[in-house]
N, C-alpha and C positions, 0 to 999 in steps of 0.2 A: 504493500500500500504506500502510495507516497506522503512525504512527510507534510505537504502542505493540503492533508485531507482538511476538513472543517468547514471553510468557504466558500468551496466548489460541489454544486448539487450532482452534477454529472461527472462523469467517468470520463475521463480523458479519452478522445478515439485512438484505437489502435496503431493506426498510419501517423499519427500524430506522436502519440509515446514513443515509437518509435526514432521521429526523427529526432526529439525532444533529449531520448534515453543519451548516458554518457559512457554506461559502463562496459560497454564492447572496447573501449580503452583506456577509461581510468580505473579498470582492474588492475591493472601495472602498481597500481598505488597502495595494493589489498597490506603489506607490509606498513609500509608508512601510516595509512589512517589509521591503523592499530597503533603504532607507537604512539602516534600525534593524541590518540583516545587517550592512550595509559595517563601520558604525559598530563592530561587535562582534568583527569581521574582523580589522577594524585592532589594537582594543585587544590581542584576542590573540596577534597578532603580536607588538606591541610589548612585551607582558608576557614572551613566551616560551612559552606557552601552548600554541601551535602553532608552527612555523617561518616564519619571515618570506616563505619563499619560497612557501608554504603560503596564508599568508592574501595577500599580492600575488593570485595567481593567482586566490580565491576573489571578493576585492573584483571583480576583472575579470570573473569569471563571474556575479557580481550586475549588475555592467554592462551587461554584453550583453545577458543576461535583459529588464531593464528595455529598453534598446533595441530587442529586439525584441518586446517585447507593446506600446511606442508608436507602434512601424511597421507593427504587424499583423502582423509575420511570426509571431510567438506569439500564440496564444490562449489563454488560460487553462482549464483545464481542470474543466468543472463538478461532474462526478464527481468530485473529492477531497473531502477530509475538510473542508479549510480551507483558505484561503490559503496559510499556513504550510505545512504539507506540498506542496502545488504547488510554491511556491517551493524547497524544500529538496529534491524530488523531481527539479524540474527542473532542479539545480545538478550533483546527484549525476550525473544522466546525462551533463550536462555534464563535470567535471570527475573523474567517479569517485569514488575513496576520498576524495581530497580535499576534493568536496563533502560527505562526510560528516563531515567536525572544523569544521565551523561550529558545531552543533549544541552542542559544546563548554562547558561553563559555562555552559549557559541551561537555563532549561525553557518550553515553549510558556506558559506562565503571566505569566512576565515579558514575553515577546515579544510576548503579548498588549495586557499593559498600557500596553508603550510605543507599540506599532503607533496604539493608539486616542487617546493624548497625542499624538502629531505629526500625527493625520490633524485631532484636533479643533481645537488649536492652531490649524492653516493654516485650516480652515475659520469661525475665531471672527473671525481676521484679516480673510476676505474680510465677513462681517456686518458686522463693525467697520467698513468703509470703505462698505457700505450703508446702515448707519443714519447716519452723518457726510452722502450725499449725497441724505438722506430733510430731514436736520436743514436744509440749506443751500436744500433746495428750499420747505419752511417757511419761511425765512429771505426768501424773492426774496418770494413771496406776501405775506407778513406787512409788508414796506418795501414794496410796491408799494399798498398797503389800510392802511396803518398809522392813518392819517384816516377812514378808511370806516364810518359808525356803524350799529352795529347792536344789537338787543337781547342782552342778557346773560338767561341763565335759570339759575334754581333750580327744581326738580321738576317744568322743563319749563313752567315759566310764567315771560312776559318778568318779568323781576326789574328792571335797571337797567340805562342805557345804556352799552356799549363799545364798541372797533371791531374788526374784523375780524382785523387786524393782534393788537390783544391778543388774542383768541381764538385764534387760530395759533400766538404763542409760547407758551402754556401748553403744548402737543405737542414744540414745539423743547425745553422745558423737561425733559417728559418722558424723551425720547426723548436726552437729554445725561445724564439718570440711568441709561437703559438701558448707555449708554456703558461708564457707568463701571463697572456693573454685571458688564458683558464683560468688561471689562478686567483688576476683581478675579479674576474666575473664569479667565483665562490665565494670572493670575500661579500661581498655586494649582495651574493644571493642570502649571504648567511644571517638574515638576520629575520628575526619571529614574530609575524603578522596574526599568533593567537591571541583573541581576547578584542581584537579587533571590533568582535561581533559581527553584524550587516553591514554594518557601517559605521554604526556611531558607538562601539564599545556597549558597555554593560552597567546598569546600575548594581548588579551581584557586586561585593567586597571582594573579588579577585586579584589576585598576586601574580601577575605579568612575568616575574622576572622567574617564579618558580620554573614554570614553563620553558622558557630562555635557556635557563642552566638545565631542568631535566633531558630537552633537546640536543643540547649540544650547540646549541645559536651563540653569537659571538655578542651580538645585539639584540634589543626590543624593537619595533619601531616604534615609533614615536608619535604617526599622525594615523589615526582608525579608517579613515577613508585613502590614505594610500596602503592602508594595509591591506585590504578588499582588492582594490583597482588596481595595484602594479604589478605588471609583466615586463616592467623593463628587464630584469635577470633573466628570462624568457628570451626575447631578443638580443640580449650582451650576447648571451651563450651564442644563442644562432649566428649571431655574426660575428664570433669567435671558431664558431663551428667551420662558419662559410671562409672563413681565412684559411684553416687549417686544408680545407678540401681545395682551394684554390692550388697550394703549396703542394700538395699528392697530386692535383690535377697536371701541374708543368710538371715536377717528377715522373710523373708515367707518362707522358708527351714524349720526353725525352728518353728515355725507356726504349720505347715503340720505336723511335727514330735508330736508335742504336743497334736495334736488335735486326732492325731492316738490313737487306742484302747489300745497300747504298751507304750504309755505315759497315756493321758490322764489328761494334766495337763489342758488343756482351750476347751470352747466351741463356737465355731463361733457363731455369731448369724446367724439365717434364711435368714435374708437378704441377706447374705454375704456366704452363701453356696448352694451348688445343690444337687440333688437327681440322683441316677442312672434311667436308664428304663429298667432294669432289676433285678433288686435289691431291695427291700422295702425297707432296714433296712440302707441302706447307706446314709451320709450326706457328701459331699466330698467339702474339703476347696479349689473348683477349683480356687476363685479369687487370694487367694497366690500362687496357680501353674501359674497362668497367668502373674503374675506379673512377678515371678521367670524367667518364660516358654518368656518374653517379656524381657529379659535384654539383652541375644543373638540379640534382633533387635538391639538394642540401638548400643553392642558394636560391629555391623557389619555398622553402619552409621559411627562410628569414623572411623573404618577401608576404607570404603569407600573414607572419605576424604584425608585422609592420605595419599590412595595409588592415587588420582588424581592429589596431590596435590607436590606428592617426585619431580616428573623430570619436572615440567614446568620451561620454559625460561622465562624470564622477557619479558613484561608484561603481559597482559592478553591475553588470551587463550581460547577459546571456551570451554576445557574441564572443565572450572570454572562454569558454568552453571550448574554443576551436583552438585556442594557444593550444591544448595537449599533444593533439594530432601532430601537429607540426613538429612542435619542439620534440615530441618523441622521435617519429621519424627521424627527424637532424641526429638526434641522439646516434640509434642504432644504425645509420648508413656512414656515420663517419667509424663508426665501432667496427663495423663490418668490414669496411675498408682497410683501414690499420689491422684486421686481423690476417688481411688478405696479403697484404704490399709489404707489410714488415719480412715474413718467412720470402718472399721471391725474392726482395732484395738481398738477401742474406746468403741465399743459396746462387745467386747468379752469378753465369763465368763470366770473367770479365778477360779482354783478348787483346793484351798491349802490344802484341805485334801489329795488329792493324791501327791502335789509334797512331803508334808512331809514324807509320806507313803515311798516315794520312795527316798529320804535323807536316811532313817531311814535304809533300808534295804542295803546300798553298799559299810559301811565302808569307808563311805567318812569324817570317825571324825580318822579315823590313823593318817592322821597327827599330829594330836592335841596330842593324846595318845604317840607318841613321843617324843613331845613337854614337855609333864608332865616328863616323863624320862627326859628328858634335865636338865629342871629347876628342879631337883633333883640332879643335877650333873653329868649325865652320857654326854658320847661323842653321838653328835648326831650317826652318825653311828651304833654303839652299839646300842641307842633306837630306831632308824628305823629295824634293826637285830630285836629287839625283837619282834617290833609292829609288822612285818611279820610274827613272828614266831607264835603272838596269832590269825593274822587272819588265817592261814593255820588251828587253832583247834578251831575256831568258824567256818568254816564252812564243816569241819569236825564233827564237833557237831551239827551243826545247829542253832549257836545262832548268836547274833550281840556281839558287843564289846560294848555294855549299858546291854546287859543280861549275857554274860559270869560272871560265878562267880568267887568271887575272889580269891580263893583257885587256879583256872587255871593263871591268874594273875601273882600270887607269885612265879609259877612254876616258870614260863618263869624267872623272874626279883624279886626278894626281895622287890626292890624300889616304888611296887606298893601300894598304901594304898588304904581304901573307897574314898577318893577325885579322885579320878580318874574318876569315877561315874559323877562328878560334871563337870571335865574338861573336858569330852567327849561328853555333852549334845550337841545335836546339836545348838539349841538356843545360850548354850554360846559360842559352836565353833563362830560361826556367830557373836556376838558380842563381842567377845572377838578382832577381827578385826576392828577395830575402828579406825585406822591408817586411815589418808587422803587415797581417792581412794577405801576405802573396803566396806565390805558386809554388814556393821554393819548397824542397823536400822538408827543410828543418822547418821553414814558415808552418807548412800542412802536418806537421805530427804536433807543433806547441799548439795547433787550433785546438788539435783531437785532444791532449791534454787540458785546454783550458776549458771544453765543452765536456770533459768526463769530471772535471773538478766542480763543475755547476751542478751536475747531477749528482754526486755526492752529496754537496752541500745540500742541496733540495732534500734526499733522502732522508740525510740527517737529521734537519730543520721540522721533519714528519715527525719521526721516530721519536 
């Protein structure tokens, strides 16, 4: 029966309850409105609210409830309204009268609000410890290749020599911003919007802050009608979410590209790729296309909230019902993903013979070859002028700028001698970058050290 029986003479129509109903998804929450109950049980106990022996009994029949829908002996029942009613349904049957003074200084509005703080909280927690063993799996790859030269590109044309290793932690990089990203948005969510009531709090002699500390909340709020009405932690997340998917998104982009026959710098493992059914010969890296092809969910769940969320009036509003869907979803497809992306990148060959191969070939050491003109004394200008003028007859010739001879050299510039030979190697290119942030072998293993000392510390800072 729903809980707003009394004032309505008629039975809601069935097509209507239906659309109305919420609990085909905020079953997710069967956990949390139990705790949130216990939590409310106690305080009103302890305030006087109800009788001590009253809320004992009630916290015990929240107990059991939950003990038995994890044993199966309960099922929850999909005909109800919500959650919330199942749970307060099932208590009354339980305990009678008694289950009915739970109910006590709250309004489904509040209970709402905190049900969806403590389920998202737990759930940002487990991401949190996903992206930390996405970041570390970066981390093995990037020290194991931290030497490994490869071209670096801008709009997708070799640009200038790095290695592999650099190219890796720019994602550890990322992916330590998403971190903290999360982390903001826990803090933010952490705080307890019981007692709130409808909107306007409760004339009951309630004690807020029991609540707060029996929780585990960091804070109270403060204002009753932002307690009801805000989703913004709703939204932070989601477009914390939608950052994070963005960052997997260019990840597997490049992924794909590598794996492709026109790269061919890495090999998926089996596990982690499909077969065509018409094709023999094909091995295709769908689960980075899915990842990729799954980020459009993520950033149409933000968009969702946002756009339900622009024009409501203070307080709560039926159209807040629709934040779960979404924010769920966002939840569990970014979840799904990182369970999917972390293991293939971990397991995949990576094949430094070809990314050399392909450094080698696209004049990605001109810079450098300028450079040597520089510290010769010329204006850079001038030695960029010139280094284009030797690539336009290497590949005229068909040579690189490690094979053109030096007689073409001297044409262009005077200033060239045999060392040039030495400053254009790509290896020195590459390590000759040693500056904080670069591509150099030592540069890319103090990243992976300073990005495993964060996660340390994080760990730590938990424990």
């Amino acid at each position: 029966m729903p809980l707003w029986t009394g004032r309505f003479q008629k039975e809601l129509d069935q097509k209507t309850n239906d659309f109305n109903s919420s609990i085909s998804f905020d079953c997710k929450m069967a956990r949390q409105d139990i705790e949130g109950s216990i939590a409310h049980a106690t305080m009103l106990g302890q305030c006087g609210v109800i009788d001590k022996s009253e809320a004992d009994a009630i916290c015990q029949g929240l107990e059991g409830i939950l003990k038995d829908l994890q044993s199966g002996t309960l099922e929850i029942d999909m005909t109800q309204e919500d959650i919330h009613t199942f749970m307060e349904g099932e208590l009354t049957r339980r305990l009678g009268d008694t289950g009915k003074r739970l109910h006590t200084a709250r309004s489904r509005n509040d209970q709402v609000a905190l049900d969806i703080r403590l389920y998202l909280r737990e759930e940002a927690q487990g991401l949190l410890e996903q992206i930390k063993e996405l970041t570390e799996t970066i981390c093995v790859q990037a020290e194991a290749f931290a030497g490994t030269v490869m071209p670096g590109y801008t709009h997708l044309q070799r640009a200038q020599p790095i290695t592999f290793g650099h190219h890796l932690m720019a994602y550890a990089e990322m992916f330590l911003r998403d971190l903290g990203r999360l982390q903001d948005a826990v803090k933010r969510m952490n705080v307890n919007p019981l007692g709130s009531g409808a909107l306007a709090s409760t004339t009951y002699p309630i004690d807020r802050t029991v609540t707060t500390r029996l929780l585990g909340f960091s804070d109270t709020m403060r204002n009753s009608l932002d307690g009801v009405s805000d989703r913004d932690f709703c939204m932070e997340l989601a477009a914390a979410l939608s950052i994070v998917m963005v960052h997997l998104s260019r990840f597997s982009e490049e992924i794909i590209l590598w794996c492709s026959w026109e790269f061919k710098f890495v090999e998926l493992d089996d596990a982690f790729s499909t077969g065509s059914s018409i094709m023999p010969q094909k091995k295709n890296p769908d689960i980075a296309e899915l990842v990729r092809g799954k980020s459009g969910r993520v950033f149409g769940d933000l968009t969702a909230l946002l756009t339900v969320m622009k024009g409501l009036p203070l307080a709560y509003n039926k159209d807040m019902q629709e934040d779960k869907e979404a924010i769920f979803d966002s939840v569990e497809t970014v979840k799904i993903c990182l369970t999917a992306f972390t293991p293939m990148l971990a397991t995949m060959k990576v094949l430094p013979e070809n990314m050399r191969k392909a450094a080698a070939g696209g004049f990605i050491n001109a810079t450098d070859c300028a450079d040597y003109l520089v510290k010769k004394g010329l204006p850079f200008r001038d030695a960029y002028k010139a280094t284009g003028t030797l690539v336009a007859r290497c590949i005229e010739l068909g040579e690189t700028l490690e094979t053109l001879p030096m007689e073409e050299y001297q044409t262009v510039c005077e200033a060239f001698d045999e060392g040039v030979y030495e400053a254009i190697s790509l290896e020195n290119c590459v390590n000759g970058r040693s500056v904080l942030g670069g591509p150099a072998r030592e540069s890319v293993l103090a990243q992976v050290k300073r990005v495993r000392g964060l996660l340390r510390e994080d760990a730590a800072s938990e424990s």
